[in-house]
N, C-alpha and C positions, 0 to 999 in steps of 0.2 A: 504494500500500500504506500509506504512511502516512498519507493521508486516511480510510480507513478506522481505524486503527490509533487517529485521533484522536475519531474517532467512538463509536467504544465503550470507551476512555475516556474519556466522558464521564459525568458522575453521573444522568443522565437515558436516558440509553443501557444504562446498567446496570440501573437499575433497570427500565425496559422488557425487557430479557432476561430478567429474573428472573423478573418476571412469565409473560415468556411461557412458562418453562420448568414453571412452576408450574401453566399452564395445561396444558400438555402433560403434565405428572405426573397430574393429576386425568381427564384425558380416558382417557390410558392405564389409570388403574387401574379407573374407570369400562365401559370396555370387556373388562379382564379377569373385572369380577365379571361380566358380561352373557354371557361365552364359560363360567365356571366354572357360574351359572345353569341356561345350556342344558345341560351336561355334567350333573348333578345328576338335572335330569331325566330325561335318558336311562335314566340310573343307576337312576331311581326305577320309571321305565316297566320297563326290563329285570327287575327284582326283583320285580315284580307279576306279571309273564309267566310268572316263573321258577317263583315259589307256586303261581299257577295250574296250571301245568304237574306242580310236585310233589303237588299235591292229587289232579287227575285221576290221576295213577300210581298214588297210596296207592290210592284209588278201586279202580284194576283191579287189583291185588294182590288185593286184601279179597273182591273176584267170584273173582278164579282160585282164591282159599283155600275158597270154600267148594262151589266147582262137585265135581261129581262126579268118581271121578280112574276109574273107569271104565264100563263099560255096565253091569254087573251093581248097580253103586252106582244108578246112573239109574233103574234098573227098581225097585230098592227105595225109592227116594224117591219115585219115580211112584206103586208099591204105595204106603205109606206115606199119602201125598196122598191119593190116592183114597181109601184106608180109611177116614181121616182125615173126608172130607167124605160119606162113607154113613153114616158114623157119626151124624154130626151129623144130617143127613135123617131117618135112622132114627128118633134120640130126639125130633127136631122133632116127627116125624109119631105118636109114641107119644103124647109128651104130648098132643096135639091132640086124637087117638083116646079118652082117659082120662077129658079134662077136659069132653069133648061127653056119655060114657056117666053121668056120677055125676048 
């Protein structure tokens, strides 16, 4: 025990300690930013997922708000639609009819 004892008492021994301890501080924090790094990530990835995930929702709310809330609604949007494009037909084919007879 006291060869040892005498050993690191020594000013070369000491300072060798020091050193290594120094070396062991910077490895350690070294590896913690490398473990806080990958955790960041995670973090980053999850929050991407998450947007994603809340945008698609907003998405299907915004379809459930404007769908039909029953059959008689469906049939007047159908009518409505339809109307909507005979209409169009109609005056397409008038003008056409108009602009052939002048």
């Amino acid at each position: 025990m006291g060869c040892i004892t005498a050993v690191l008492a020594s000013r070369p021994a000491r300072k060798a300690l020091g050193l290594m301890l120094a070396a062991l501080t910077v490895a350690l924090f070294l590896l913690n930013l490398r473990r806080a790094g990958e955790r960041a990530g995670r973090l980053a990835e999850r929050l991407s997922t998450s947007e994603r995930t809340h945008e698609i929702q907003r998405q299907m709310l915004e379809a459930a708000s404007r769908r039909p809330r029953d059959r008689d609604d469906l049939a007047q949007r159908l009518r409505d639609v339809l109307a909507r494009s005979l209409v169009g037909k109609v005056f397409m084919t008038r003008n056409a009819f108009c602009s052939c007879r002048r």
